[in-house]
Structures are given as C-alpha cells and as structure tokens.
C-alpha positions as CSV (number, residue, x, y, z in Angstrom):
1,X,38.5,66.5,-45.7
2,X,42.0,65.7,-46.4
3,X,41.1,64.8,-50.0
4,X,39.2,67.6,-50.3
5,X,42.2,69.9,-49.7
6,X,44.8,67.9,-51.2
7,X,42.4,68.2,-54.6
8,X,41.8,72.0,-54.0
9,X,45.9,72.4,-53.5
10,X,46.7,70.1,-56.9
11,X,44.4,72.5,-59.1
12,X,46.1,75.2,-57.7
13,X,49.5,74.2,-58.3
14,X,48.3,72.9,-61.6
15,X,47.3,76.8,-62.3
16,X,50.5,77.7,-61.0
17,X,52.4,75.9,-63.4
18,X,50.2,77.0,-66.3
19,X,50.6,80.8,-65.5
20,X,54.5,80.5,-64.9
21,X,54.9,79.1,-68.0
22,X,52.5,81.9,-70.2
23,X,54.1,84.5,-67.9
24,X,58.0,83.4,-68.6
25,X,56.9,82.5,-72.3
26,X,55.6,86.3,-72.9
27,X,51.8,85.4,-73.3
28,X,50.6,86.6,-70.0
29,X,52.3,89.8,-68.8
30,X,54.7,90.1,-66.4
31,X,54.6,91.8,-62.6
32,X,56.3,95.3,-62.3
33,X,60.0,95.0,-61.1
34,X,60.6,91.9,-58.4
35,X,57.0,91.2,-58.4
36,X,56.9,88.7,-60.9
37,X,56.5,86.1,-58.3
38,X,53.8,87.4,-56.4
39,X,52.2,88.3,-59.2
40,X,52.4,84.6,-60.5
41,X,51.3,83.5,-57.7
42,X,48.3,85.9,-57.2
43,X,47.1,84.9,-60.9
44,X,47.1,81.5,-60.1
45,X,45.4,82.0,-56.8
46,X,42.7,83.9,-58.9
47,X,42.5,81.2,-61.6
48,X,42.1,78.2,-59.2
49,X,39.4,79.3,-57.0
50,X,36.5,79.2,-59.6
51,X,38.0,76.0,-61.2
52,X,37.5,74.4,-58.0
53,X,34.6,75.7,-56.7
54,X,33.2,74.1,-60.2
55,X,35.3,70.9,-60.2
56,X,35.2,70.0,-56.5
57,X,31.7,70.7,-55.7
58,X,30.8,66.7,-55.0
59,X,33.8,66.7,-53.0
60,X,33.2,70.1,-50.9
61,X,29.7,68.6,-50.3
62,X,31.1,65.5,-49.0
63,X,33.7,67.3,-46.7
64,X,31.4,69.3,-45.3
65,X,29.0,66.4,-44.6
66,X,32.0,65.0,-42.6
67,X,32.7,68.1,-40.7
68,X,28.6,68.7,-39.9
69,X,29.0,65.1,-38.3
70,X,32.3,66.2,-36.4
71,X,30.4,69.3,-34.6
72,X,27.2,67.1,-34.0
73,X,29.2,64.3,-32.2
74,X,31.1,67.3,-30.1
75,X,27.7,68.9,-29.5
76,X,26.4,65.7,-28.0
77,X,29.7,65.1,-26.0
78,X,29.2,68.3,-24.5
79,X,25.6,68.0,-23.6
80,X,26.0,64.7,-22.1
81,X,29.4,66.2,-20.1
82,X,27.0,68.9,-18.5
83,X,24.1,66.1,-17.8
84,X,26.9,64.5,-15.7
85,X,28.1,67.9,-14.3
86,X,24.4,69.0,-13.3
87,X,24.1,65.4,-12.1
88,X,27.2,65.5,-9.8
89,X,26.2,68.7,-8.3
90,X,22.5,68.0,-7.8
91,X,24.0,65.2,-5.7
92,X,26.2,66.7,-4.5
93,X,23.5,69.5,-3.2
94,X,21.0,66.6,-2.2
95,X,24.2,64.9,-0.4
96,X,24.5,68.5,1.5
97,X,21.3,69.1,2.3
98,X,20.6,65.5,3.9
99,X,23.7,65.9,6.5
100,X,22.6,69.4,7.6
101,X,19.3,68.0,8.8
C-alpha cells in the first residue's frame, strides 16, 4: 500500500515538474494574476491521475488485494470477539439462572 502511494505521488511530482517548466518556459499558459501556482498545481493534478490509473494498475490491484485481506482479518476478529461476548453472557445468564433455583 505504501508503494502504491509513494508510486502514485512520484508521477505526480514528475507531472509537476513537467508543467512548471512548460508553464515558466511559455508553452503552456499561465494562471490569471497570483494563481500561477495553483494553477500549476491543478494541471499537474489533472495530468497525473490518468497516467497512473494506466501505469499503476498492477500495483492498485495488488494494494487493494492487501487491504481486502486487512478488512477480512478485522471481520473475523470481530466475529470471534462477539462469539466470546455471546459466550460470556450466555454463562453468565446460565450462571444466574442456576443460583436463583
């Protein structure tokens, strides 16, 4: 998972690099006023997504494989946590039930 994003976050700095240097040499256009940094940023945001959503697909797939695994192991955790709990208090409600008689 951490590879996953530390891949996603070098294409997009990659990007970024790329659009600040057509932006400040005059190929790409520049934002209006003080928004030439935001609107670097933006572009590169824009231009990263599908590149990585192409490039990264093995590695998304993997990810999420991992975090599929994560939740299943959490789900059983919690459903063996309330077997105990139900456990405990159907003793605890047998236990109860015994002394009153």
């Amino acid at each position: 998972m951490l590879r996953y994003t530390l891949m996603r976050l070098g294409i997009f700095v990659g990007c970024l690099v790329v659009v600040w240097g057509l932006v400040y040499s005059g190929i790409a256009p520049r934002g209006l006023g003080d928004s030439n940094y935001m609107w670097v940023v933006l572009l590169a945001l824009v231009i990263s997504a599908p590149i990585s959503f192409v490039v990264l697909r093995g590695a998304r797939d993997r990810a999420s494989e991992q975090v599929v695994a994560r939740v299943d192991r959490a789900r059983a955790n919690l459903e063996r946590n309330r077997a105990q709990e139900d456990a405990a208090v159907d003793e605890a409600a047998t236990g109860t039930a015994s002394r009153a008689s």
